[in-house]
C-alpha positions in Angstrom: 18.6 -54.3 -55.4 17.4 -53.1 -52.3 13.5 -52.6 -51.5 12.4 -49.1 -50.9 8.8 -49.6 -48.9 8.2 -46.1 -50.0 7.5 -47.1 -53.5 5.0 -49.5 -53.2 1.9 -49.8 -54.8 -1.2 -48.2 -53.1 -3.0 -50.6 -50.6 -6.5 -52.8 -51.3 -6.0 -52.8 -55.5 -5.7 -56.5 -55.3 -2.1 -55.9 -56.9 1.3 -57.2 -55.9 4.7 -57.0 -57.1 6.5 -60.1 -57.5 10.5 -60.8 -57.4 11.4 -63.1 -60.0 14.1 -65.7 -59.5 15.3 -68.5 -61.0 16.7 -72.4 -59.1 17.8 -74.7 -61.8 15.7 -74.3 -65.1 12.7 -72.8 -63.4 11.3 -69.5 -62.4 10.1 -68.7 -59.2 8.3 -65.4 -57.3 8.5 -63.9 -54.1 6.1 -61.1 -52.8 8.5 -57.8 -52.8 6.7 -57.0 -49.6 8.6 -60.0 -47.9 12.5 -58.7 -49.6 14.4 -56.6 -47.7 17.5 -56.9 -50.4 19.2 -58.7 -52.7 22.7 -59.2 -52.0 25.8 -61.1 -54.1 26.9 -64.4 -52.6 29.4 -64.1 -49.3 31.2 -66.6 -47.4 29.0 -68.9 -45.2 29.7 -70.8 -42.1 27.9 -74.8 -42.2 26.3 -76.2 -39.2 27.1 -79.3 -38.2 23.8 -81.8 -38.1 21.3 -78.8 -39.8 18.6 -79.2 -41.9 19.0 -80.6 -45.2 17.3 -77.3 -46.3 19.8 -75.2 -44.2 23.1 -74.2 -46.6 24.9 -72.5 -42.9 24.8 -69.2 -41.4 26.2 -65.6 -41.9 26.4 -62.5 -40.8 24.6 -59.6 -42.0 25.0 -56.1 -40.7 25.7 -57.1 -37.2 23.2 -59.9 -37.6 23.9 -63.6 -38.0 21.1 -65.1 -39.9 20.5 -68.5 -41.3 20.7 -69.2 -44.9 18.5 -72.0 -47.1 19.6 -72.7 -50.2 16.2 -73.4 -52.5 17.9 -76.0 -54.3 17.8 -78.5 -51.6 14.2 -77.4 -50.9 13.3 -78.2 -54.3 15.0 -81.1 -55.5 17.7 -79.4 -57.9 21.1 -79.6 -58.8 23.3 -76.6 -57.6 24.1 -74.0 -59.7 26.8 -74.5 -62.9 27.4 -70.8 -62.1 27.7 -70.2 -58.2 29.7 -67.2 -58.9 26.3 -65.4 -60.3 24.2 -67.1 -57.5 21.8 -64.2 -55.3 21.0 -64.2 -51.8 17.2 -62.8 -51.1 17.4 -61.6 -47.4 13.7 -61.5 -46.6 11.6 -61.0 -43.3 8.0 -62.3 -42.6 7.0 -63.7 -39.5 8.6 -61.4 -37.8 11.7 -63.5 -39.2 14.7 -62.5 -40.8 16.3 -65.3 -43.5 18.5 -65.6 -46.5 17.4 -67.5 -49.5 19.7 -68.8 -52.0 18.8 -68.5 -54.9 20.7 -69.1 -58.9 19.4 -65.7 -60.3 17.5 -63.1 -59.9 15.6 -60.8 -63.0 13.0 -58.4 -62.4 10.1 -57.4 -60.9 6.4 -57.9 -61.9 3.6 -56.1 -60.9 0.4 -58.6 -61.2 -3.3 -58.5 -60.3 -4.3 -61.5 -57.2 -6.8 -62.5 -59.8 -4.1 -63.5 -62.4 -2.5 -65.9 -59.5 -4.1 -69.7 -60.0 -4.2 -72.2 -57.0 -2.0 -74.7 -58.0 -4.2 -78.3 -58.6 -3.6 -80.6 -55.6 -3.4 -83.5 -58.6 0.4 -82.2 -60.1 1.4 -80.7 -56.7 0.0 -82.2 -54.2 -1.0 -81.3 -50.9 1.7 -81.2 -49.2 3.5 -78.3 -51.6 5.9 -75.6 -51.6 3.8 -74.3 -55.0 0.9 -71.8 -53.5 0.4 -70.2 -56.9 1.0 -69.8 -60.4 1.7 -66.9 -62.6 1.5 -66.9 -66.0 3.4 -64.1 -67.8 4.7 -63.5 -71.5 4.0 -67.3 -72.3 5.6 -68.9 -69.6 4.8 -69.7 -65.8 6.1 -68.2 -62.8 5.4 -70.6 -59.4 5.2 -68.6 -56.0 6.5 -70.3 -53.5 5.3 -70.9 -49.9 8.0 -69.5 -47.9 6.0 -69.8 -44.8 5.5 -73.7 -45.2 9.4 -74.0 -46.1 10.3 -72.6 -42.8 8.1 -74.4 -40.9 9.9 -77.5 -42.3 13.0 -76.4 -41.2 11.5 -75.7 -37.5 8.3 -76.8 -36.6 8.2 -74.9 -33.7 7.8 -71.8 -35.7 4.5 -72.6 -36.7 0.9 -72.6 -35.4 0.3 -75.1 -32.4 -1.9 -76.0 -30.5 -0.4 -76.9 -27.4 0.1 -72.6 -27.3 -3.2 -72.5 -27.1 -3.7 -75.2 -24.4 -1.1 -72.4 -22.2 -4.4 -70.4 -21.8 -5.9 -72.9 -19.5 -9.6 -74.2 -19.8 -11.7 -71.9 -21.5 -15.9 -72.2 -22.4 -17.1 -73.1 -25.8 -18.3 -70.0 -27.6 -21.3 -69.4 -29.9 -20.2 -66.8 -32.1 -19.5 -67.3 -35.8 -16.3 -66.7 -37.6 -14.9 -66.8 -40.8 -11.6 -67.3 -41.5 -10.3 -66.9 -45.0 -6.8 -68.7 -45.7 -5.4 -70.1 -49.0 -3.5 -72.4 -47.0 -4.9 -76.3 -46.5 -2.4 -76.7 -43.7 -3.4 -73.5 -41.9 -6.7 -73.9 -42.2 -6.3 -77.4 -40.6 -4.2 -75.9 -37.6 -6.0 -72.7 -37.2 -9.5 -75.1 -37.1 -7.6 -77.2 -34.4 -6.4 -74.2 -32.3 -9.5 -72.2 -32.5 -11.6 -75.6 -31.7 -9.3 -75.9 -28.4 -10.1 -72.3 -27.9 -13.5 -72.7 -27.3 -14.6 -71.3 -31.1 -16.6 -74.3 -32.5 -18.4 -72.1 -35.4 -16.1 -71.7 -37.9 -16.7 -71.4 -41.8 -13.3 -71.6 -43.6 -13.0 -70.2 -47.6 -9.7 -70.2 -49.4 -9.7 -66.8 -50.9 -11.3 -63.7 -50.8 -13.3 -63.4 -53.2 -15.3 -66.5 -52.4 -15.6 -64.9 -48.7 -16.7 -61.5 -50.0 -19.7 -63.8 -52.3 -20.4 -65.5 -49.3 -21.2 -62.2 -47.5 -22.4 -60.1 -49.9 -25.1 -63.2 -50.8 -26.3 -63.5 -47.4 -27.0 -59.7 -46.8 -28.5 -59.4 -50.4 -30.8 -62.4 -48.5 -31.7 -60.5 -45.8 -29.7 -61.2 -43.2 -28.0 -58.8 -41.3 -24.4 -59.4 -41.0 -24.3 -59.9 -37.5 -26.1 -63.0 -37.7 -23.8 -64.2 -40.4 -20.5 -63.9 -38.5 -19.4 -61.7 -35.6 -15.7 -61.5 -37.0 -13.6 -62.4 -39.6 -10.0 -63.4 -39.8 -7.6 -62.9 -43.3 -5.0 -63.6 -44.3 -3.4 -60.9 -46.6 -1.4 -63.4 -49.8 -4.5 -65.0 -51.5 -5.1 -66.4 -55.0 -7.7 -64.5 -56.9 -8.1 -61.8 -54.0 -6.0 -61.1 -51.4 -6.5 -60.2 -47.3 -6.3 -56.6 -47.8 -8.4 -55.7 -50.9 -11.3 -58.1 -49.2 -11.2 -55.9 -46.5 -11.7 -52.6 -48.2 -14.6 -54.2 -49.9 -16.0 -55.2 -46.6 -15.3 -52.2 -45.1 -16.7 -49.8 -48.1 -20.0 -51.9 -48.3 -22.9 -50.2 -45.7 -24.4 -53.8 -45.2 -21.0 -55.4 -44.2 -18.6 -52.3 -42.9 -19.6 -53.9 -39.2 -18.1 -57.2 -39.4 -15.1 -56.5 -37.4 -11.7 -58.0 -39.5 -8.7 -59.2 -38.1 -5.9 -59.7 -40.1 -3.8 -62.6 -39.2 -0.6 -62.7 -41.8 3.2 -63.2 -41.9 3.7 -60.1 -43.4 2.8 -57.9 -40.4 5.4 -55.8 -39.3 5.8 -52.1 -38.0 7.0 -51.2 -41.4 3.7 -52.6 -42.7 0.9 -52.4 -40.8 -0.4 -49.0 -41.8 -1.2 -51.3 -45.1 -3.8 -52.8 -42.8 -4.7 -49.7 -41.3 -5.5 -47.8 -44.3 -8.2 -50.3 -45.3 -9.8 -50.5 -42.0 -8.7 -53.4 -40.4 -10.0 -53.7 -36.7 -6.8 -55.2 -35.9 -3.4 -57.5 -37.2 -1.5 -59.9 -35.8 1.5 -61.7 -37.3 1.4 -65.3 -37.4 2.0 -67.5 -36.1 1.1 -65.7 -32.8 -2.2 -67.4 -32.3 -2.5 -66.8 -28.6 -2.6 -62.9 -29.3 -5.4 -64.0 -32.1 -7.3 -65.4 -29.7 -7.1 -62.6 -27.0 -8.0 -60.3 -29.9 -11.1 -62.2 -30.5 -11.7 -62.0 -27.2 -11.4 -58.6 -27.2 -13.6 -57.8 -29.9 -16.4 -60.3 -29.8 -16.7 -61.0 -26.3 
Protein backbone atom coordinates (compact mmCIF):
# COMPACT_ATOMS: atom_id res chain seq x y z
CA UNK A 1 0.00 0.00 0.00
CA UNK A 2 1.59 3.12 -0.84
CA UNK A 3 0.11 6.65 0.26
CA UNK A 4 -1.04 8.91 -2.42
CA UNK A 5 -1.08 12.65 -0.64
CA UNK A 6 -3.25 13.47 -3.53
CA UNK A 7 -6.21 11.62 -2.06
CA UNK A 8 -6.51 13.00 1.13
CA UNK A 9 -9.33 14.27 2.85
CA UNK A 10 -10.00 18.16 2.54
CA UNK A 11 -8.22 20.22 5.33
CA UNK A 12 -9.93 21.76 8.80
CA UNK A 13 -13.05 18.93 8.86
CA UNK A 14 -11.65 17.75 12.10
CA UNK A 15 -11.31 14.27 10.17
CA UNK A 16 -8.31 11.87 9.85
CA UNK A 17 -7.69 8.64 8.27
CA UNK A 18 -6.14 6.10 10.43
CA UNK A 19 -3.84 2.97 9.41
CA UNK A 20 -4.83 0.03 11.23
CA UNK A 21 -2.31 -2.48 12.52
CA UNK A 22 -2.11 -5.09 14.66
CA UNK A 23 1.27 -6.20 17.48
CA UNK A 24 0.36 -9.27 19.24
CA UNK A 25 -3.51 -9.57 19.99
CA UNK A 26 -4.13 -5.81 19.79
CA UNK A 27 -4.98 -3.20 17.33
CA UNK A 28 -3.19 -0.18 16.79
CA UNK A 29 -3.55 3.29 14.47
CA UNK A 30 -1.30 5.51 12.81
CA UNK A 31 -2.25 8.84 11.20
CA UNK A 32 -2.00 8.11 7.20
CA UNK A 33 -0.57 11.56 7.06
CA UNK A 34 2.62 10.16 8.80
CA UNK A 35 2.86 6.64 6.19
CA UNK A 36 4.75 6.94 3.37
CA UNK A 37 4.29 2.97 2.44
CA UNK A 38 3.83 -0.20 3.53
CA UNK A 39 6.24 -2.58 2.54
CA UNK A 40 6.73 -6.75 3.05
CA UNK A 41 9.52 -7.71 5.55
CA UNK A 42 13.29 -7.58 4.05
CA UNK A 43 16.54 -8.59 5.42
CA UNK A 44 17.84 -6.27 8.30
CA UNK A 45 21.25 -5.62 9.47
CA UNK A 46 21.37 -5.54 13.87
CA UNK A 47 23.46 -2.96 15.57
CA UNK A 48 25.56 -3.96 18.03
CA UNK A 49 24.62 -2.15 21.66
CA UNK A 50 21.20 -0.37 20.12
CA UNK A 51 18.14 0.35 21.72
CA UNK A 52 16.14 -2.26 23.03
CA UNK A 53 13.43 -0.71 20.77
CA UNK A 54 15.75 -0.72 17.75
CA UNK A 55 15.25 -4.27 15.58
CA UNK A 56 18.66 -2.96 13.04
CA UNK A 57 18.84 -0.98 10.04
CA UNK A 58 18.09 -1.30 6.16
CA UNK A 59 18.20 0.19 3.21
CA UNK A 60 15.49 1.67 1.45
CA UNK A 61 15.66 3.18 -2.03
CA UNK A 62 19.19 4.44 -1.59
CA UNK A 63 18.38 5.23 2.02
CA UNK A 64 19.49 3.34 5.14
CA UNK A 65 16.97 3.93 7.73
CA UNK A 66 16.49 2.49 11.21
CA UNK A 67 13.95 0.09 12.00
CA UNK A 68 11.86 -0.42 15.60
CA UNK A 69 10.10 -3.33 15.93
CA UNK A 70 6.73 -2.25 18.14
CA UNK A 71 6.87 -5.41 19.87
CA UNK A 72 9.73 -4.49 22.02
CA UNK A 73 8.17 -1.08 22.51
CA UNK A 74 5.19 -2.56 23.84
CA UNK A 75 5.93 -5.49 25.83
CA UNK A 76 4.81 -8.38 23.28
CA UNK A 77 5.90 -11.59 22.14
CA UNK A 78 7.09 -11.56 18.44
CA UNK A 79 5.11 -12.65 15.88
CA UNK A 80 3.95 -16.68 15.38
CA UNK A 81 3.90 -15.55 11.68
CA UNK A 82 7.01 -13.26 10.83
CA UNK A 83 6.62 -14.29 7.37
CA UNK A 84 3.25 -12.02 7.22
CA UNK A 85 4.90 -9.37 9.44
CA UNK A 86 4.63 -5.30 7.65
CA UNK A 87 7.04 -2.76 7.76
CA UNK A 88 5.24 0.95 8.02
CA UNK A 89 8.04 3.39 6.60
CA UNK A 90 6.77 6.68 8.01
CA UNK A 91 8.20 10.38 8.17
CA UNK A 92 7.28 13.05 10.78
CA UNK A 93 9.67 15.20 12.31
CA UNK A 94 11.24 15.69 9.41
CA UNK A 95 12.34 11.84 10.14
CA UNK A 96 12.28 8.96 8.13
CA UNK A 97 11.67 5.39 10.12
CA UNK A 98 10.45 1.82 9.67
CA UNK A 99 8.05 0.37 12.03
CA UNK A 100 7.54 -3.24 12.43
CA UNK A 101 4.63 -4.18 12.71
CA UNK A 102 2.55 -8.09 12.77
CA UNK A 103 -0.16 -6.91 10.33
CA UNK A 104 -1.62 -4.48 8.71
CA UNK A 105 -5.72 -4.16 7.65
CA UNK A 106 -7.36 -1.09 6.47
CA UNK A 107 -7.86 2.29 6.74
CA UNK A 108 -10.36 4.31 8.77
CA UNK A 109 -11.51 7.58 8.19
CA UNK A 110 -12.69 9.10 11.81
CA UNK A 111 -13.88 12.37 13.23
CA UNK A 112 -10.98 14.01 16.13
CA UNK A 113 -14.10 14.08 18.27
CA UNK A 114 -14.51 10.25 18.23
CA UNK A 115 -10.72 10.04 19.55
CA UNK A 116 -10.78 9.80 23.68
CA UNK A 117 -7.71 10.84 25.82
CA UNK A 118 -6.68 7.84 27.21
CA UNK A 119 -7.15 8.05 31.45
CA UNK A 120 -3.77 8.66 33.13
CA UNK A 121 -5.24 5.84 35.85
CA UNK A 122 -4.92 2.59 33.16
CA UNK A 123 -2.07 4.21 31.19
CA UNK A 124 -0.38 6.24 32.92
CA UNK A 125 1.50 9.24 32.31
CA UNK A 126 4.25 8.20 31.00
CA UNK A 127 2.35 6.31 27.79
CA UNK A 128 2.83 5.33 24.39
CA UNK A 129 -1.37 5.33 24.31
CA UNK A 130 -2.35 9.17 23.06
CA UNK A 131 -5.83 8.06 22.10
CA UNK A 132 -8.50 5.70 21.69
CA UNK A 133 -10.73 4.72 18.95
CA UNK A 134 -13.66 2.88 19.21
CA UNK A 135 -14.90 1.25 16.05
CA UNK A 136 -17.36 -1.73 15.18
CA UNK A 137 -17.36 -2.78 19.01
CA UNK A 138 -13.84 -2.89 19.52
CA UNK A 139 -10.97 -0.35 20.35
CA UNK A 140 -8.33 0.93 18.25
CA UNK A 141 -5.21 2.70 20.49
CA UNK A 142 -3.15 5.44 18.61
CA UNK A 143 0.09 5.38 19.37
CA UNK A 144 2.48 8.22 20.23
CA UNK A 145 5.16 7.77 17.65
CA UNK A 146 6.69 10.95 18.55
CA UNK A 147 7.24 9.93 22.38
CA UNK A 148 8.59 6.37 21.10
CA UNK A 149 11.36 8.05 19.21
CA UNK A 150 12.32 10.26 21.65
CA UNK A 151 12.97 7.20 23.85
CA UNK A 152 15.05 5.82 21.47
CA UNK A 153 17.11 9.25 21.18
CA UNK A 154 16.53 11.94 23.45
CA UNK A 155 18.31 14.26 21.63
CA UNK A 156 15.52 14.35 19.09
CA UNK A 157 13.28 15.97 21.28
CA UNK A 158 12.56 19.46 22.64
CA UNK A 159 15.33 20.90 24.98
CA UNK A 160 16.01 23.43 26.57
CA UNK A 161 19.60 23.82 26.53
CA UNK A 162 18.65 24.74 22.44
CA UNK A 163 17.13 27.40 23.76
CA UNK A 164 19.84 28.58 26.17
CA UNK A 165 22.09 28.74 22.47
CA UNK A 166 20.22 32.05 21.97
CA UNK A 167 22.03 33.78 24.66
CA UNK A 168 20.26 36.00 27.41
CA UNK A 169 17.14 37.29 26.33
CA UNK A 170 14.36 39.84 28.39
CA UNK A 171 11.24 38.47 30.00
CA UNK A 172 8.31 39.33 27.73
CA UNK A 173 4.71 40.36 28.60
CA UNK A 174 2.70 39.06 25.90
CA UNK A 175 0.25 36.24 26.38
CA UNK A 176 0.22 32.93 24.59
CA UNK A 177 -1.59 29.98 24.32
CA UNK A 178 -0.38 26.94 23.44
CA UNK A 179 -2.62 23.98 22.73
CA UNK A 180 -0.82 20.44 22.95
CA UNK A 181 -2.41 17.06 23.85
CA UNK A 182 0.85 16.04 25.07
CA UNK A 183 1.61 16.23 29.19
CA UNK A 184 5.28 15.86 28.27
CA UNK A 185 5.35 18.61 25.65
CA UNK A 186 3.55 20.85 27.37
CA UNK A 187 6.00 20.42 30.35
CA UNK A 188 9.15 21.06 27.93
CA UNK A 189 7.55 23.57 25.73
CA UNK A 190 6.56 25.52 29.38
CA UNK A 191 10.38 25.09 30.27
CA UNK A 192 11.78 26.33 26.94
CA UNK A 193 9.45 29.13 26.47
CA UNK A 194 10.03 30.11 30.26
CA UNK A 195 13.98 30.26 29.37
CA UNK A 196 12.93 32.19 26.47
CA UNK A 197 11.80 35.01 28.13
CA UNK A 198 7.71 34.04 27.63
CA UNK A 199 6.50 33.85 31.27
CA UNK A 200 2.58 34.13 30.23
CA UNK A 201 1.57 31.11 29.10
CA UNK A 202 -1.96 29.34 29.23
CA UNK A 203 -1.64 25.71 28.12
CA UNK A 204 -5.19 23.58 27.04
CA UNK A 205 -4.92 19.96 25.80
CA UNK A 206 -7.12 20.13 22.77
CA UNK A 207 -8.74 22.32 20.67
CA UNK A 208 -11.82 22.54 21.38
CA UNK A 209 -11.24 23.65 24.97
CA UNK A 210 -8.88 26.48 23.34
CA UNK A 211 -11.51 27.64 20.82
CA UNK A 212 -14.25 27.81 24.31
CA UNK A 213 -11.64 29.61 25.95
CA UNK A 214 -11.55 32.25 23.23
CA UNK A 215 -14.71 32.37 21.91
CA UNK A 216 -15.91 32.93 25.89
CA UNK A 217 -13.70 35.70 26.42
CA UNK A 218 -14.70 37.78 23.28
CA UNK A 219 -18.43 36.94 23.87
CA UNK A 220 -17.22 38.81 27.37
CA UNK A 221 -15.96 41.61 25.89
CA UNK A 222 -12.68 41.48 25.47
CA UNK A 223 -11.02 42.04 22.49
CA UNK A 224 -8.72 39.24 21.53
CA UNK A 225 -5.69 41.07 21.67
CA UNK A 226 -5.90 41.33 25.32
CA UNK A 227 -6.60 37.69 25.57
CA UNK A 228 -3.45 36.44 23.87
CA UNK A 229 -1.11 37.95 21.23
CA UNK A 230 -0.48 34.45 19.57
CA UNK A 231 -1.29 31.05 19.65
CA UNK A 232 0.68 27.89 19.10
CA UNK A 233 -1.05 24.22 17.94
CA UNK A 234 -0.34 21.42 17.46
CA UNK A 235 -2.19 19.71 14.53
CA UNK A 236 -2.96 15.62 16.19
CA UNK A 237 -5.49 16.41 19.02
CA UNK A 238 -8.17 14.47 20.78
CA UNK A 239 -11.66 15.86 20.29
CA UNK A 240 -10.21 18.67 17.77
CA UNK A 241 -7.27 18.79 16.14
CA UNK A 242 -4.48 21.86 15.19
CA UNK A 243 -5.87 22.48 11.91
CA UNK A 244 -9.70 22.53 12.17
CA UNK A 245 -9.09 25.07 15.44
CA UNK A 246 -7.55 27.17 13.26
CA UNK A 247 -10.08 27.52 10.56
CA UNK A 248 -12.49 28.24 13.36
CA UNK A 249 -10.20 30.95 14.56
CA UNK A 250 -9.58 32.22 11.46
CA UNK A 251 -13.38 32.29 10.08
CA UNK A 252 -14.62 33.98 13.40
CA UNK A 253 -14.47 38.13 12.87
CA UNK A 254 -13.79 38.45 16.72
CA UNK A 255 -10.78 36.03 16.65
CA UNK A 256 -9.38 35.90 12.85
CA UNK A 257 -6.45 38.42 14.44
CA UNK A 258 -4.92 36.11 16.78
CA UNK A 259 -1.90 35.25 14.81
CA UNK A 260 -1.48 30.98 14.92
CA UNK A 261 1.51 29.20 14.65
CA UNK A 262 1.51 25.74 14.02
CA UNK A 263 4.13 23.77 15.80
CA UNK A 264 3.68 19.87 14.68
CA UNK A 265 5.70 16.75 13.57
CA UNK A 266 3.87 16.46 10.62
CA UNK A 267 5.16 19.60 8.88
CA UNK A 268 6.79 18.90 5.75
CA UNK A 269 6.98 20.47 2.21
CA UNK A 270 4.52 17.82 1.13
CA UNK A 271 2.20 19.16 3.80
CA UNK A 272 2.29 22.40 4.69
CA UNK A 273 -0.15 23.89 2.23
CA UNK A 274 -2.57 21.82 4.79
CA UNK A 275 -1.67 24.68 7.14
CA UNK A 276 -1.76 27.22 4.63
CA UNK A 277 -5.15 26.62 3.40
CA UNK A 278 -6.65 27.31 6.88
CA UNK A 279 -4.70 30.39 7.49
CA UNK A 280 -2.02 29.62 9.52
CA UNK A 281 0.43 32.70 10.12
CA UNK A 282 3.13 30.26 10.11
CA UNK A 283 4.46 26.23 10.80
CA UNK A 284 7.33 24.89 12.17
CA UNK A 285 8.14 21.24 12.65
CA UNK A 286 8.99 20.13 15.94
CA UNK A 287 11.00 19.74 17.56
CA UNK A 288 12.70 22.95 16.15
CA UNK A 289 11.98 25.13 19.03
CA UNK A 290 14.60 27.74 18.30
CA UNK A 291 12.88 28.57 14.92
CA UNK A 292 9.53 28.75 17.23
CA UNK A 293 10.87 31.13 19.17
CA UNK A 294 12.29 33.40 16.34
CA UNK A 295 8.86 33.12 14.83
CA UNK A 296 7.37 34.50 17.85
CA UNK A 297 9.65 36.97 17.73
CA UNK A 298 8.83 37.74 14.54
CA UNK A 299 5.32 38.10 14.84
CA UNK A 300 4.64 39.50 18.27
CA UNK A 301 7.56 41.52 18.84
Amino acid sequence: MKNDKGILLETGTNELEIVEFSVGKNKFGINVIKVKEIINPVPITPIPHAHPYVEGIMELRGEVLTVVNLANVLGYSPSDTPEKDKYIVSEFNKTKIIFHVHNVTQIHRISWENIEKPSETYYGSESQIIGVVKLNGEMILLLDFEKIVVDINPESGINVQQVKKLGERTRSDKKLIVVEDSALLRKLLEDTLNAAGFQYITFFENGREALAYLTKNVENGISIDEVAQLMITDIEMPQMDGHHLTKLVKDNTSLSQLPVVIFSSLITEDLRHKGQVVGANAQVSKPEINELIHIIDDIIL
